[in-house]
C-alpha positions, -999 to +999 in steps of 0.1 A: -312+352+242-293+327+266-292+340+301-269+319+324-260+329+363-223+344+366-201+320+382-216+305+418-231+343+421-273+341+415-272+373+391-283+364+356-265+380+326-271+374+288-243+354+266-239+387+252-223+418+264-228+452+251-191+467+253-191+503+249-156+514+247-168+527+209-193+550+228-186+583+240-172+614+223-147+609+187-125+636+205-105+607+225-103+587+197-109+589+162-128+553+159-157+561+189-194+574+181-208+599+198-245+599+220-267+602+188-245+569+166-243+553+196-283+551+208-297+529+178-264+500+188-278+501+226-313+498+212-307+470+191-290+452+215-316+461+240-344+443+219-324+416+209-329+408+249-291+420+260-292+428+296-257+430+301-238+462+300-199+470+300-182+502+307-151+517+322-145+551+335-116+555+315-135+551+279-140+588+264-122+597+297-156+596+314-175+609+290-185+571+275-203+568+313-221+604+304-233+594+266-244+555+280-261+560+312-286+587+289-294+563+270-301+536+291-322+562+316-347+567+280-346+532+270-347+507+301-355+508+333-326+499+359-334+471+371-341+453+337-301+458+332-268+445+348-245+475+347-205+472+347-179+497+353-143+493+360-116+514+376-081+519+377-063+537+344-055+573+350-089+603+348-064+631+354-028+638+354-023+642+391-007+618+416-036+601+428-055+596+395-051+562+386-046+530+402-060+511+429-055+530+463-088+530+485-085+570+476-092+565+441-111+535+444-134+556+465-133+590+442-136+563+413-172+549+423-185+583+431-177+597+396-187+564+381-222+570+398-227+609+389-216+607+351-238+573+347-268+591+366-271+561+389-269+553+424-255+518+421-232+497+393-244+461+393-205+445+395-174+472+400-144+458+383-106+468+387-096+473+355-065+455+359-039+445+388-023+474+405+016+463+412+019+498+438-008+490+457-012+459+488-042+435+479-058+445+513-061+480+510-077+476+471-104+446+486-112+464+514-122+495+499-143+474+471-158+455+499-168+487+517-186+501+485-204+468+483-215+472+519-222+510+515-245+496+485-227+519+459-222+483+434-241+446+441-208+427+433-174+432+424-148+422+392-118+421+379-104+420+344-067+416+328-043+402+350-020+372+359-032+342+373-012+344+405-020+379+407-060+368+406-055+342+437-038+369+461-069+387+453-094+355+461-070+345+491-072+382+508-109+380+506-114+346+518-086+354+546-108+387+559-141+375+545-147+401+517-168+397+494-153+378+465-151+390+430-181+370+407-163+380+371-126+373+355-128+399+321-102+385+299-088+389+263-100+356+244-102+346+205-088+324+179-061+342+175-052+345+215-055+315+238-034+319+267-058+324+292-073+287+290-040+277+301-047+286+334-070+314+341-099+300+329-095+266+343-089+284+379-118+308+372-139+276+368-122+259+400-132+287+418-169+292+404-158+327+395-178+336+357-157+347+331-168+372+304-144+380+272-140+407+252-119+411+216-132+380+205-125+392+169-090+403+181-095+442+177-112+439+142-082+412+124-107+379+125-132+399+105-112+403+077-121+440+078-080+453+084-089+489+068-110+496+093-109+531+108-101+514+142-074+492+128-057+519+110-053+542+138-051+517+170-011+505+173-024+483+197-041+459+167-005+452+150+014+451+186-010+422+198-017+407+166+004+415+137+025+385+136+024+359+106+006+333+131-024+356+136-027+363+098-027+329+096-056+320+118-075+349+103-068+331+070-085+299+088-115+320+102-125+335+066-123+297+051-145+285+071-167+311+067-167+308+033-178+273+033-206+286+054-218+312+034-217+339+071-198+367+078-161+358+096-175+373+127-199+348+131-174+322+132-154+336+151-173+348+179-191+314+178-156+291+187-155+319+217-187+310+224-180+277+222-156+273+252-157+257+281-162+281+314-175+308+291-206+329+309-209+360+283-194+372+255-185+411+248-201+428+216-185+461+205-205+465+175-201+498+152-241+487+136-271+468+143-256+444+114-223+438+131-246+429+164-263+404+144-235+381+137-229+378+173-268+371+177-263+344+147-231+328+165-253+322+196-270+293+174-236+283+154-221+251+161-189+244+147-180+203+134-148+189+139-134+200+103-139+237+108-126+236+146-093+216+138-091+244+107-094+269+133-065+259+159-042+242+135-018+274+130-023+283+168+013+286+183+018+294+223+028+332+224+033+359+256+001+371+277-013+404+263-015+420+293-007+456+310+029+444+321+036+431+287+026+460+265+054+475+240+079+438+249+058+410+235+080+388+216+061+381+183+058+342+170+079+347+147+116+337+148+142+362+161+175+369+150+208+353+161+228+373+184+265+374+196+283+342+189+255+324+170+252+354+148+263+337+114+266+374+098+292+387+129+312+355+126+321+361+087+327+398+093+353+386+120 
C-alpha cells in the first residue's frame, strides 16, 4: 500500500479509501449490508494496509457510524486509522436537522462521536456547501471543534469551486484552521472537476480524495446490480448515450487486458494528477482487489486516448444540480425553430 501526506497537511493516508456508505442497516436502503456482511470488507481492507476510513452521519441515518465504529474498536486500534465523518444532510425532520449552522454542526460532532464510540474523528467534513448559512458561522464552529479536540482537521466534499474559496478566504481572513481535503465525484465517465477544482485544490495544497470512480456501478459493466436497479440517482448522473459510451471504452480495454473493468477504471482515477486517495465501496473482498490491482496498473497511450475519446463536457453533478442536469444528448427544438410546430401552422 501507497501512503502519501494529504495536501500540505503531515497526516498520512493510504491511496485507498474504505467508503462505507454500503455499511449500516438494509432498512435505509435495499443495496447496504448490515454489521455481520460488512466486518470481513473492513477486514480485508484492513490487511491489505487501508488506514483510511470514510463515513457520513447521514449513511444508515446514523446507524452506518454504529455498525463501523464496532468494527474498527475489535479490529484496530485508533490510532492505526484515519477516521472521516461528514455533516450536513438532514438526521431528523425538525427545523434544525440538517445544514450547516454552528447548532447542528455542534449536535452533529457530538452524535458523530457517541454512535462511532470515539472521542475524536481524524478530518470532519461538511458534506456539501450550505447556501442558508454565512461561511463564518459554519468555519467557526469547525474551527472550535478542532480547538476543543473533538476532530484533528477539517473537510469538505461536493461543491462549486467559488463556493470552496469563500470557504479558504474566511479562514485565512480570521485564521481558522483550513480545510486539508476536497471529496469530489471523479471517473471516466465524469470529469468536470479537473476543470477547475482540482487544479485549485492543488494551487492551494489542499488533498483531494474521490469517490464513484466506477460512476455508481456503470464502468463495471455490472448495470443489474441491486444498487443500480434501485438507485435513480445512477441513470440521473449517468444514463446518457455519452456515458454508455465510455463504459463501452472501459470494458475494451479491459478485455485486451485480460482484468476486470474495475481495474481499469479505478486505475485512470488513480492515474491523475493532484489525486491523494481513492474511495473503495466494495460489496466483497474480490471487488476490493481490483482496486488493490489498479494501484500497480499503468495505462499506455492506446488505452488512455480509448478512454477519453467519447468524453463530452456536461453539467456538474452536484447538490444544486440534482433532478435539472441537461443530459449530452441533443434536445429538442422549441418555439420557432420547432420544425414540427411550423408545419402544423
Amino acid at each position: 500500500m501507497e501512503y502519501v501526506r494529504l495536501g500540505q497537511s503531515g497526516l498520512k493516508v493510504s491511496r485507498l479509501c474504505l467508503g462505507t456508505m454500503n455499511m449500516g442497516t438494509p432498512q435505509w436502503k435495499p443495496w447496504i449490508f448490515d454489521e455481520a456482511q460488512s466486518e470481513p470488507i473492513v477486514k480485508h481492507a484492513l490487511d491489505h494496509g487501508v488506514n483510511f476510513v470514510d463515513l457520513a452521519d447521514f449513511y444508515s441515518t446514523g446507524v452506518g457510524e454504529e455498525v463501523v465504529g464496532r468494527i474498527l474498536k475489535r479490529l484496530v486500534k485508533r490510532d492505526e486509522v484515519v477516521v472521516t465523518t461528514k455533516v450536513g444532510y438532514d438526521m431528523a425532520s425538525h427545523a434544525n436537522a440538517g445544514g450547516h449552522s454552528r447548532k447542528h454542526i455542534m449536535d452533529g460532532i457530538d452524535g458523530s462521536l457517541t454512535r462511532l464510540g470515539m472521542d475524536y474523528v481524524d478530518i470532519y467534513m461538511l458534506h456539501y456547501f450550505d447556501v442558508n448559512t454565512p461561511v463564518e458561522e459554519t468555519m467557526g464552529a469547525l474551527d472550535d471543534i478542532v480547538r476543543a479536540g473533538k476532530a484533528r482537521y477539517i473537510g469538505v466534499s461536493t461543491m462549486y469551486t467559488w463556493q470552496f474559496a469563500k470557504i479558504m478566504q474566511a479562514c485565512e481572513r480570521h485564521g481558522w484552521h483550513k480545510p486539508i481535503n476536497m471529496q469530489l465525484q471523479l471517473n471516466v465517465a465524469y470529469r468536470e472537476e479537473e476543470r477547475e477544482m482540482i487544479p485549485y485544490c492543488i494551487d492551494q495544497g489542499v488533498g483531494v480524495s474521490v469517490f464513484s470512480p466506477l460512476a455508481r456501478g456503470l464502468l463495471t459493466s455490472d448495470a443489474k446490480s441491486t444498487r443500480n436497479q434501485t438507485d435513480f440517482f445512477t441513470a440521473q448522473m449517468y444514463g446518457d448515450r455519452a456515458s454508455q459510451d465510455i463504459a463501452a471504452s472501459v470494458a475494451r480495454v479491459a478485455a485486451r487486458r485480460g482484468v476486470p473493468a474495475a481495474q481499469i477504471a479505478q486505475a485512470w482515477v488513480l492515474s491523475r494528477p493532484g489525486i491523494s486517495s481513492m474511495l473503495v465501496g466494495a460489496d466483497s473482498a474480490a471487488q476490493f482487489d481490483s482496486a488493490i490491482a489498479a494501484l500497480d496498473t499503468k495505462l499506455d497511450d492506446d488505452e488512455l486516448h480509448e478512454l477519453d475519446r467519447n468524453y463530452t463536457p456536461c453539467d456538474l453533478i452536484n447538490d444544486y444540480t440534482a433532478g435539472r442536469r441537461i443530459a449530452r444528448e441533443a434536445r429538442a427544438a422549441q418555439g420557432a425553430f420547432d420544425d414540427a410546430l411550423e408545419r402544423a401552422a
